[in-house]
C-alpha positions as CSV (number, residue, x, y, z in Angstrom):
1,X,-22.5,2.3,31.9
2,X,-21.9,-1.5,32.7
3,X,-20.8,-4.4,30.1
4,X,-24.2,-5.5,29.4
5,X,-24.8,-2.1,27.9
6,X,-22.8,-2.7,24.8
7,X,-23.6,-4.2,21.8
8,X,-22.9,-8.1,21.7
9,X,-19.4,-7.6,20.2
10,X,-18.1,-4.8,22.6
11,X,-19.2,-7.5,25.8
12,X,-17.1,-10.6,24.1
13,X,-14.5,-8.4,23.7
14,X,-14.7,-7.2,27.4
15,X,-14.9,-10.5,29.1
16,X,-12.2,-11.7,26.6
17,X,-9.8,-9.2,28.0
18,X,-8.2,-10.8,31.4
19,X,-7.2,-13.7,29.6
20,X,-5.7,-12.5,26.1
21,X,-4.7,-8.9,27.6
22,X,-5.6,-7.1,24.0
23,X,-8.8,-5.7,23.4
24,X,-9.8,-4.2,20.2
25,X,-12.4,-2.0,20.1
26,X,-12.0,-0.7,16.9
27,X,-14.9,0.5,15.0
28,X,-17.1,-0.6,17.7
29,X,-19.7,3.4,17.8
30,X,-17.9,4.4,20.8
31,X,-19.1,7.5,22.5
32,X,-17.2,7.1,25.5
33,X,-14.5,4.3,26.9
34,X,-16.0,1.9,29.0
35,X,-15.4,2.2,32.7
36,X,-15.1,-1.5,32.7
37,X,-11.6,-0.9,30.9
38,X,-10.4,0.5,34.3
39,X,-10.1,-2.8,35.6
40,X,-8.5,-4.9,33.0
41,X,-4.8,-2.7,34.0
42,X,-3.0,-6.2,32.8
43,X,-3.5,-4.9,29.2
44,X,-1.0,-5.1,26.7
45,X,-3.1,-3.8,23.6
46,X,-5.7,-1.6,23.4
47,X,-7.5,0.0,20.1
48,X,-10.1,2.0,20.1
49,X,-9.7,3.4,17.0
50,X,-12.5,4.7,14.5
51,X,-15.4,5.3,17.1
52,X,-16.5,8.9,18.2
53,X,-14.6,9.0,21.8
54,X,-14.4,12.8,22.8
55,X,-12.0,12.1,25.7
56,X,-9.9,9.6,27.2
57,X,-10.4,8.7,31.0
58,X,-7.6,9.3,33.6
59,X,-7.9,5.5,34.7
60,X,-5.6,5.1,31.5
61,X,-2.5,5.7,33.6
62,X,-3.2,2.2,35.5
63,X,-2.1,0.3,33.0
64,X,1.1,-0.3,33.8
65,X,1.2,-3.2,31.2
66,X,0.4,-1.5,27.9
67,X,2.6,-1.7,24.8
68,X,0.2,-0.2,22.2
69,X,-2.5,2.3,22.5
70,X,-4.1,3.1,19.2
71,X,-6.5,5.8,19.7
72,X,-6.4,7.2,15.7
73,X,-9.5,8.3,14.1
74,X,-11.9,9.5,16.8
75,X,-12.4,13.2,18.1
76,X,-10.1,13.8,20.7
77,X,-9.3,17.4,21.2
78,X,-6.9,16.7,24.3
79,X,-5.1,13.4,25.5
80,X,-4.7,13.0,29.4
81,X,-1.4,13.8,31.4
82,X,-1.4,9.7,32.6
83,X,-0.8,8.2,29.1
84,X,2.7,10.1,30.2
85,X,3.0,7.6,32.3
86,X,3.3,4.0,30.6
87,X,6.1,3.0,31.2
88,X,5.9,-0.2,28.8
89,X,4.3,1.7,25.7
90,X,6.2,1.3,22.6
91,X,3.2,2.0,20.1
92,X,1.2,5.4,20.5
93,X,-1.4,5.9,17.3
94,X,-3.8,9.5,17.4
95,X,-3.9,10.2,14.3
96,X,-7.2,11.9,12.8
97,X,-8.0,13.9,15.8
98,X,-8.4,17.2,16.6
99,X,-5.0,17.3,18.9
100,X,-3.2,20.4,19.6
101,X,-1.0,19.0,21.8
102,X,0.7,16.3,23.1
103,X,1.6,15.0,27.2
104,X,5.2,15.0,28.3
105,X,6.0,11.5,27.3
106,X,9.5,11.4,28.8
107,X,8.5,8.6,31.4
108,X,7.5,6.5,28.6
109,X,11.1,5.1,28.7
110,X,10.3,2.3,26.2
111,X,8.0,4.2,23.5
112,X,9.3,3.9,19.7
113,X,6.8,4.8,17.9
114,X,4.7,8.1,17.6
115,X,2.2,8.8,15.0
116,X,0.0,12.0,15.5
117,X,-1.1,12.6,11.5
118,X,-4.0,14.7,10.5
119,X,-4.5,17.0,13.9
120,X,-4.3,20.4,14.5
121,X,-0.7,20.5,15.6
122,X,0.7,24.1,15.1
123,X,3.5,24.0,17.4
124,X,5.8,20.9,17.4
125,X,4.6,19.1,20.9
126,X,7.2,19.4,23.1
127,X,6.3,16.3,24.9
128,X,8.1,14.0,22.7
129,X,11.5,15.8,22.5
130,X,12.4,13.6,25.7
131,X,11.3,10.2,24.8
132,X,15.0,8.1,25.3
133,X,14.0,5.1,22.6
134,X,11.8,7.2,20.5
135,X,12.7,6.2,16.9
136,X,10.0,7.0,14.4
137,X,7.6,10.6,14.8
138,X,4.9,11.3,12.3
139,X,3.3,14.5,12.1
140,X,2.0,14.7,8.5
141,X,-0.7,16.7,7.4
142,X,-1.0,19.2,10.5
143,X,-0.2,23.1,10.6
144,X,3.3,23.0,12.3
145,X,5.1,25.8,11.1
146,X,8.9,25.9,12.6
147,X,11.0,23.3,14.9
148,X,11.4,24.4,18.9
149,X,14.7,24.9,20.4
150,X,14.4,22.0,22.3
151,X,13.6,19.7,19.2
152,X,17.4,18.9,20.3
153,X,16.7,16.6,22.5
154,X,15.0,14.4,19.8
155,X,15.8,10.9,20.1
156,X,13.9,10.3,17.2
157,X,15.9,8.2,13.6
158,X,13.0,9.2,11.7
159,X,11.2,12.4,11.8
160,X,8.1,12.9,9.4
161,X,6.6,16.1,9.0
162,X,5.5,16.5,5.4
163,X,1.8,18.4,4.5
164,X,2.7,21.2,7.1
165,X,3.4,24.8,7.0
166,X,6.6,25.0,8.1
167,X,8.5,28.0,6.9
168,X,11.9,26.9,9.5
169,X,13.4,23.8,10.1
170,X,15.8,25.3,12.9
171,X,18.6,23.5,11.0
172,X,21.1,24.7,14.5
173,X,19.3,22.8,17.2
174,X,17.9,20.1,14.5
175,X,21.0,18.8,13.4
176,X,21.9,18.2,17.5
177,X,19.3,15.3,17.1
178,X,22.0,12.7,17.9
179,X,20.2,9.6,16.3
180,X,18.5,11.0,13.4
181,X,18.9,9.7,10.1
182,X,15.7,10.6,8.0
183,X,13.5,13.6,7.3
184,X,10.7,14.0,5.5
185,X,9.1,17.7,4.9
186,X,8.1,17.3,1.5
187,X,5.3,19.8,0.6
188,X,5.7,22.7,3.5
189,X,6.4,26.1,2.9
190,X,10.3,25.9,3.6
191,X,12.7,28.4,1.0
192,X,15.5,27.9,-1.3
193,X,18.2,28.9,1.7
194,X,16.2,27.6,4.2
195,X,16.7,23.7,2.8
196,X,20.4,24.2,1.1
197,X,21.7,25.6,4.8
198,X,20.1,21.8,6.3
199,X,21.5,20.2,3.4
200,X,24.9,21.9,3.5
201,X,25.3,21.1,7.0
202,X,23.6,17.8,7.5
203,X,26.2,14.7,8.1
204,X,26.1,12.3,5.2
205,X,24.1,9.3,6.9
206,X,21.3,11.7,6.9
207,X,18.9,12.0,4.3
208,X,16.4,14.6,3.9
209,X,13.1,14.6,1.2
210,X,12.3,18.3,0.7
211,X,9.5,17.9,-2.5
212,X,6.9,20.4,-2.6
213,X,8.9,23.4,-1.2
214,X,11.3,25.0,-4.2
215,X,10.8,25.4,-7.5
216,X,12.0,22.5,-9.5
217,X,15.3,24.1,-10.5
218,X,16.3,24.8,-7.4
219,X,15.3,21.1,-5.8
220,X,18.0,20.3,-9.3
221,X,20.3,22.8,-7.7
222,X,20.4,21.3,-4.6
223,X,20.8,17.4,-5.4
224,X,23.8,18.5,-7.4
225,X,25.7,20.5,-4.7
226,X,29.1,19.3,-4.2
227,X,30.2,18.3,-7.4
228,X,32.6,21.2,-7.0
229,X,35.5,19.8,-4.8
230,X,35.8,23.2,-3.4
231,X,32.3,22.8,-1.3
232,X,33.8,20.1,1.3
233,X,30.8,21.3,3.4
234,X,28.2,20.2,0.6
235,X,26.4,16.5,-0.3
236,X,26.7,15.2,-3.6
237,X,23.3,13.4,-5.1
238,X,24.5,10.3,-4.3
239,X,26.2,11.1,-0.7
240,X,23.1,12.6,0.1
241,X,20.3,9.8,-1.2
242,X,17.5,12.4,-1.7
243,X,14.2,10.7,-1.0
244,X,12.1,10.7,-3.8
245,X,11.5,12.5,-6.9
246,X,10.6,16.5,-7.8
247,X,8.3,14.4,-10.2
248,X,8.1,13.5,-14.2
249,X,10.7,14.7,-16.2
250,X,9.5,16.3,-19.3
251,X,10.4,13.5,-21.6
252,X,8.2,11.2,-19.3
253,X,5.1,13.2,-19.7
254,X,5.2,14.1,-23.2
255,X,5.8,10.0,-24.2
256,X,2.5,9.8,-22.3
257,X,1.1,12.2,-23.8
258,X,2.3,10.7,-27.5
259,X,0.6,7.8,-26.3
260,X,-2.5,9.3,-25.5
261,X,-2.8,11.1,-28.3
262,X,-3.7,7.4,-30.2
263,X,-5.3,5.5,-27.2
264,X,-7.3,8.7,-26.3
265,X,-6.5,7.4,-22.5
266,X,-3.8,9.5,-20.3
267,X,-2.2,7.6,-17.5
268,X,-0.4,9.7,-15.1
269,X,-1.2,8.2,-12.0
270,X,1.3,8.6,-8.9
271,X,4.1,10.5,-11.1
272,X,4.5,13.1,-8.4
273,X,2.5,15.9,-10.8
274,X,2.0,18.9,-8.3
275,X,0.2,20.6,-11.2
276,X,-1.7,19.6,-14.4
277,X,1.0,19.8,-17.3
278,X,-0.1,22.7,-19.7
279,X,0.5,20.2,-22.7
280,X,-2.5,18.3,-21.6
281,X,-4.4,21.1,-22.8
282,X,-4.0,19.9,-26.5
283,X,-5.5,16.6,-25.9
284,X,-8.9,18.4,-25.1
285,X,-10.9,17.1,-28.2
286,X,-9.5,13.8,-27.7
287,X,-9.3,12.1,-24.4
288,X,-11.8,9.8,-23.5
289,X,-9.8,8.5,-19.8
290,X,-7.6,11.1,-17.9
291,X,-6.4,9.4,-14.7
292,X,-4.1,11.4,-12.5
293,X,-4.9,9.6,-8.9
294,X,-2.5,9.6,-6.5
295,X,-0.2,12.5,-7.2
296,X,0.1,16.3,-5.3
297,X,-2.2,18.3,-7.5
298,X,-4.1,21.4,-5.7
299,X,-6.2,22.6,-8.4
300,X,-7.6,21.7,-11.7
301,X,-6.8,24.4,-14.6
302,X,-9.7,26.2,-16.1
303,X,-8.8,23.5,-19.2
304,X,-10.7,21.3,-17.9
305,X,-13.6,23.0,-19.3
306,X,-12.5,22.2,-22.8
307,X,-12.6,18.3,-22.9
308,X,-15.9,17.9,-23.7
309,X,-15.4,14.4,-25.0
310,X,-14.0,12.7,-22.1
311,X,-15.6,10.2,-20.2
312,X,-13.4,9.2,-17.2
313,X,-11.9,12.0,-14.9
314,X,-10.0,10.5,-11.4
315,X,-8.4,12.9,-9.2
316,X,-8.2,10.9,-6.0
317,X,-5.9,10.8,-3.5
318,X,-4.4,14.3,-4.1
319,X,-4.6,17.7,-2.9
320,X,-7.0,19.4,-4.1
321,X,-9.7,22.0,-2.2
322,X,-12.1,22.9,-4.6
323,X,-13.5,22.6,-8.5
324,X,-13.5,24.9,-10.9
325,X,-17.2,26.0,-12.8
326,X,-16.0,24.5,-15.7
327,X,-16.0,21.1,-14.6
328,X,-19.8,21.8,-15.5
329,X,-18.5,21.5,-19.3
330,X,-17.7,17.9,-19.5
331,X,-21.2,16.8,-21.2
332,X,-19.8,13.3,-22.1
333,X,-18.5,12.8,-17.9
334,X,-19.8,9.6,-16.6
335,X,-17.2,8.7,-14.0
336,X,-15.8,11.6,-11.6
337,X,-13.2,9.9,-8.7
338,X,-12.6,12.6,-6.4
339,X,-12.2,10.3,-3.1
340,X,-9.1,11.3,-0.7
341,X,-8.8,14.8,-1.1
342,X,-9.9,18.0,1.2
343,X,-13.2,19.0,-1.1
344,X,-15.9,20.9,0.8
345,X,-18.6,21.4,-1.7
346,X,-19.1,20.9,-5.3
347,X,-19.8,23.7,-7.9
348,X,-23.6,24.3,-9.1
349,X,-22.4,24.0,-12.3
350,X,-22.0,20.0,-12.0
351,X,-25.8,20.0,-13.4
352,X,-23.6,20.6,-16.7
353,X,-22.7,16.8,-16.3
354,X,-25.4,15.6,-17.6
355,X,-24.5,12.1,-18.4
356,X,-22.4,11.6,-15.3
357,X,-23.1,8.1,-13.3
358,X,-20.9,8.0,-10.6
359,X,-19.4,10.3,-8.4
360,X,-16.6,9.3,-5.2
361,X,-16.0,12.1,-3.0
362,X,-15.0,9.5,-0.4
363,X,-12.6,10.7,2.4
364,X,-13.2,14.3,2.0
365,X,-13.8,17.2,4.2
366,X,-17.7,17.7,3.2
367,X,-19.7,18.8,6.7
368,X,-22.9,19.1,4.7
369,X,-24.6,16.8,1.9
370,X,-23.7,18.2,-1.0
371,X,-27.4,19.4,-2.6
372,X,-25.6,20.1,-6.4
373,X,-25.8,16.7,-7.0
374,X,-29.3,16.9,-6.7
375,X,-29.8,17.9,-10.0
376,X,-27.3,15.0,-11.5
377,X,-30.2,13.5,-13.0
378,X,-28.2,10.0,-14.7
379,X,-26.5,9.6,-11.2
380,X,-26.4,5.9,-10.5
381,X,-24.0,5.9,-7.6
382,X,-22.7,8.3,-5.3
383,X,-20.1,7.8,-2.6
384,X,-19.8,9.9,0.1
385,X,-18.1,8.1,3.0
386,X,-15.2,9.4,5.3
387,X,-16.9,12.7,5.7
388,X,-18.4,14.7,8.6
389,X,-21.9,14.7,7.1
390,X,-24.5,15.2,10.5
391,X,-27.8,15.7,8.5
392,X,-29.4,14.9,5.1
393,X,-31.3,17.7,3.5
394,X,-35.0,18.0,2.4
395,X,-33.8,17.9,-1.0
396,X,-33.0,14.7,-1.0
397,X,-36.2,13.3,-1.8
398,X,-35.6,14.9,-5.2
399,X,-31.9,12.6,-5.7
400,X,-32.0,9.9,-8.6
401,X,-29.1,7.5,-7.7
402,X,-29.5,3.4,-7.0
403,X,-27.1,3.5,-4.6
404,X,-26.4,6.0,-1.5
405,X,-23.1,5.5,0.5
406,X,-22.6,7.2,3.9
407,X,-21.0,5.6,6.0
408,X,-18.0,6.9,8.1
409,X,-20.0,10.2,8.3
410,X,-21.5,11.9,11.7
411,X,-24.7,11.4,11.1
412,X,-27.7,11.4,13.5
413,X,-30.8,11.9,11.4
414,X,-31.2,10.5,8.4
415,X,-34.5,12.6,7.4
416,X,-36.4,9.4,6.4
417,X,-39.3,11.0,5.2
418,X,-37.6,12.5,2.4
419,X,-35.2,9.8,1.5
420,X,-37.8,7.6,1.3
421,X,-39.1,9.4,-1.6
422,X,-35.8,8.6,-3.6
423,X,-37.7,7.0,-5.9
424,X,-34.5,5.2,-7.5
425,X,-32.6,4.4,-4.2
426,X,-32.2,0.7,-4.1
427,X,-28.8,0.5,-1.9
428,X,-28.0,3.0,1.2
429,X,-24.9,2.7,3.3
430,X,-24.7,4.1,6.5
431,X,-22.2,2.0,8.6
432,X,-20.5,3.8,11.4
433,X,-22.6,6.7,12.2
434,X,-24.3,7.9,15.3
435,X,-27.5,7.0,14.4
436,X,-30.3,5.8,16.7
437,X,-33.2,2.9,15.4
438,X,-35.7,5.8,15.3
439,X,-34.0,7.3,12.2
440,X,-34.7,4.4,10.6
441,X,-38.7,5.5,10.5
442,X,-41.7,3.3,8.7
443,X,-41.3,5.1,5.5
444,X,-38.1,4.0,4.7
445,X,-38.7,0.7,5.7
446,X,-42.3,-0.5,4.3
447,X,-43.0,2.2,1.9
448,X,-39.8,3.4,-0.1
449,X,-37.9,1.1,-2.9
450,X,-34.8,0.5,-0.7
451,X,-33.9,-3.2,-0.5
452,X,-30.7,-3.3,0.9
453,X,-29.2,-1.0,4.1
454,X,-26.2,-1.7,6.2
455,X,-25.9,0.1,9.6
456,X,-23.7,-1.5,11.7
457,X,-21.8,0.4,14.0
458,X,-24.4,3.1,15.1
459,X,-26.2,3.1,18.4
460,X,-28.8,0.2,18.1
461,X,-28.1,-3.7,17.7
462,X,-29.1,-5.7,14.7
463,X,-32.4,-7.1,17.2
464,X,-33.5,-3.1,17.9
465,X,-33.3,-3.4,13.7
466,X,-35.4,-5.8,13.4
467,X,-38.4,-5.0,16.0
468,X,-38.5,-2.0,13.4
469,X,-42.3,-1.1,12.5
470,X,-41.8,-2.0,8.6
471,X,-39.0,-4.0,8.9
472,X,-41.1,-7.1,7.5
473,X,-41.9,-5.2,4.0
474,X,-38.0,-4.2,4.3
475,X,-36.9,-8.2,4.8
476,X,-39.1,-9.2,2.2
477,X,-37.7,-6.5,-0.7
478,X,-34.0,-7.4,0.6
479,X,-34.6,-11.5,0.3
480,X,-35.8,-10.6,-3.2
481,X,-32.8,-8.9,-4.3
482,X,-30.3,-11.4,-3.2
483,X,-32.6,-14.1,-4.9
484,X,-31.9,-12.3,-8.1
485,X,-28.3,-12.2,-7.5
């Protein structure tokens, strides 16, 4: 496929290239690189990230030049041997792939950085134990579950596995890491003895963050060994400089809760809760606002069922997998922020919402619509983007929201026919898909009440758009609403 194939941006960029020696790519509906790339070996910077790239081409290895390679959020299952080969890269980015493994990096002699988040790591890649400058390696959210042997030869100061499974840290070949000064393996599956034989044995200028692994009076236990002179081998609390917190202290959570109890609004946002507190329980008939974003919960207590008064519920950016039934009790529910979590599917039982308005399940690991919220009949809007979404259901015709939001998904039909008949859709997102112009069928565009659609970054340019049979109808409806805003 030659230049002129891409969309206008993608052949600026290209032609840009020689002269600036970074090209960024980014976001750009990449299916594959383009072989014009294999001539500009002079780069310095390269980013292809957020695009749909299956596999990176060989000719990668000919650029002698590069310094960064960010290759994060695509659906790469394998990198090639060559990126082994860079001898000037300092930057590698993959994460949000589907990696398993990594290439022997050792003859990147100049390569700092490493971040390889949110794959499908289960053995630490042995390819970065030999890296001479390495410095920082992040390998959070994969399913590593024990250091090799030759993690030795890390030359890594940082090392950041948290979200993992591991049940080892091989604390004898670990501690050889001669420049390693931080580790993070908060929320793995590491024991009691495990942690306190690292701690015990760790030099001072290392610090370890070990949240999410022992029970809390254990985590107390361990910040506190060596206050006993006799233990010359153990870290006090402040020798050690734990990262971070085993979360709220009682006296924390029940002054919010005091405070809730009047304001009928419970902030408990980024505290570090890995669980719902019990004592929330007694605020059931009362709380109107419950926000616990941003904290390490996996699953909402059967409670939940009981706070039949509250309007708010935000759960985002935490850790949970699934809902219970009774989320199907909140009657009063208007607002349900669910975005950055691993959801699948929502319960039947969300029906029970019935004066629920918007849902956010952005960033979450739905692979099909979910068709409960079908029958949300007060649903204004409903966010569904990050997800791996491919198709829209029949059922669809039957959803009541204003405004649709899909972008960041996999989708490559949009089943127009039936989404058309959303009689209430005014507003449909659907940026960065892999949709083609033909999705985008008469129906939707002359006959249905949408007004306004974005869609760039799927396979058509803003002209194919346009040439659209019912695009005219669509123009006039979308001029309309921006006159009346």
């Amino acid at each position: 496929m030659g230049i002129d194939s891409y969309n206008p941006t993608v052949r600026a960029r290209l032609k840009n290239a020689p002269k600036t020696r970074v090209l960024n790519l980014k976001e750009s509906a990449l299916h594959r690189i383009p072989e014009d790339l294999s001539a500009l070996t002079m780069l310095k910077h390269l980013d292809v990230s957020i695009n749909y790239l299956t596999q990176i081409p060989s000719f990668i290895g000919s650029m002698s030049q590069l310094k960064e390679l960010n290759l994060a959020r695509n659906q790469l299952e394998a990198l090639p041997t060559e990126i082994g080969s860079l001898p000037c890269l300092e930057v590698l980015k993959v994460s949000q792939n589907k990696l398993t493994d990594l290439p022997d990096l050792s003859k990147c002699v100049l390569l700092k950085t490493v971040e390889a988040s949110e794959n499908h790591f289960t053995a630490f890649p042995l390819g970065v134990c030999h890296s001479p400058r390495l410095e920082t390696c992040i390998f959070t959210d994969n399913r590593i579950e024990r250091f090799p042997d030759e993690i030795h030869s890390l030359r890594a100061i940082s090392l950041i596995l948290n979200k993992n499974r591991l049940l080892s840290l091989n604390t004898a070949n670990l501690l050889r890491c001669e420049r390693l000064r931080a580790v993070n393996v908060d929320d793995n599956q590491l024991n009691h003895d495990e942690i306190e034989q690292f701690v015990a044995n760790a030099p001072r200028e290392i610090r370890i963050s070990f949240n999410g692994n022992v029970a809390p009076k254990h985590t107390a236990d361990l910040q506190e060994m060596g206050n006993d002179s006799s233990k010359s081998k153990s870290v006090t609390s402040n020798a050690r400089k734990l990262i971070g917190q085993s979360g709220p202290s009682t006296s924390t959570v029940n002054k919010h809760l005091e405070m809730a109890s009047k304001s009928r609004v419970l902030q408990l946002k980024g505290t570090g809760l890995k669980k719902i507190p019990d004592e929330v329980e007694q605020l059931a008939g009362v709380l109107r606002n419950l926000e616990l974003s941003e904290n390490k919960i996996r699953e909402i207590p059967l409670f939940i069922g009981l706070f039949t008064q509250l309007k708010q519920l935000h759960l985002s950016n935490n850790c949970l997998e699934n809902l219970p039934d009774e989320i199907g009790s909140m009657k009063k529910l208007e607002i349900l922020n669910l975005g950055g979590n691993k959801i699948k599917n929502l319960p039947d039982t969300i029906a029970g919402c019935t004066d629920l308005r918007t849902i956010d399940v952005s960033s979450n690991s739905f692979s099909e619509f979910p068709i409960s919220i079908i029958a949300c009949l007060q649903l204004d809007i409903l966010n569904l983007n990050g997800n791996q979404i491919e198709t829209l259901p029949d059922e669809v015709s039957k959803l009541q929201v204003i405004e649709l939001s899909l972008s960041q998904n996999r989708l490559k039909t949009l089943n127009s026919l039936n989404l058309s008949k959303a009689h209430r859709l005014r507003t449909l997102r659907v940026d960065e898909n892999c949709l083609e112009k033909t999705e985008f069928a008469r129906d939707l565009l002359e006959s249905s009440t949408v007004s306004v659609i974005t869609y760039d970054g799927n396979r058509f340019q803003l002209k194919d758009f346009q040439d659209l049979p019912g695009y005219d109808a669509y123009q006039e409806r979308f001029t309309a609403t921006k006159r009346k805003i």
